[in-house]
N, C-alpha and C positions, 0 to 999 in steps of 0.2 A: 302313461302310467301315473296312478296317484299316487304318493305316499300316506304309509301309515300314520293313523294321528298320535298324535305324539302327547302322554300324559303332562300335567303340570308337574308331579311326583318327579319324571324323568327326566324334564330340563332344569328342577331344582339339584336332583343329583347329577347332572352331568354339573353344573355351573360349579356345586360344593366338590366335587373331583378334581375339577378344574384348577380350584380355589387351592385344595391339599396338595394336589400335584406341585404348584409353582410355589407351595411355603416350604417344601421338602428339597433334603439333599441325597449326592447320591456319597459321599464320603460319611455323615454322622447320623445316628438316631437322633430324632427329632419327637417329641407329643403331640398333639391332637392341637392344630390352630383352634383356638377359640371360635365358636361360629359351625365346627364340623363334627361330627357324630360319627360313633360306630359302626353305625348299618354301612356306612360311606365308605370308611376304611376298611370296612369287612368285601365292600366291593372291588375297591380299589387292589386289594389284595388277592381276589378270585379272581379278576382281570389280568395278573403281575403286574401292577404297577410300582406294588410295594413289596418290601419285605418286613416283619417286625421281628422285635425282639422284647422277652416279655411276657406274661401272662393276660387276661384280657383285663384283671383292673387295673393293673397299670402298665402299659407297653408304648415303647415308642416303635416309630416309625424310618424307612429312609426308602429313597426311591431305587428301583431297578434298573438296567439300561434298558427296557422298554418302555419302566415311565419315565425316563429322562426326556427320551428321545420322543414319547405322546408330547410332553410338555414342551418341547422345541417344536414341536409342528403346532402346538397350540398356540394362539395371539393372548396377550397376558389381558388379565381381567382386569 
């Protein structure tokens, strides 16, 4: 079996998930690292990775115990 091709779009945003996942905690809200966007945390969040807190100009962020435990299965970037 072949796998599907995989976009440039789609290893940018895994790499940037990647990226927020490991600048986040699961104890405190946290903002937006420098470097990641919206669309990203909007994923991240329709995933559970996140929860925020906030309206969307300005909300921070902190991770779930699902995305904790993504980011302990993930090798750090």
């Amino acid at each position: 079996m072949s796998a599907s091709p995989v976009s440039r779009s789609e290893i940018l945003l895994d790499g940037r998930l990647a990226f927020l996942l490991n600048s986040l905690s699961r104890r405190s809200f946290k903002s937006l690292p420098h470097g990641v966007g919206l669309k990203t945390a909007v994923k991240a969040r329709e995933l559970g990775f996140v929860e925020w807190s906030g309206d969307l100009r300005e909300f921070t962020l902190k991770l779930t115990l699902l995305g904790y435990r993504s980011r302990s299965a993930r090798p750090p970037i």
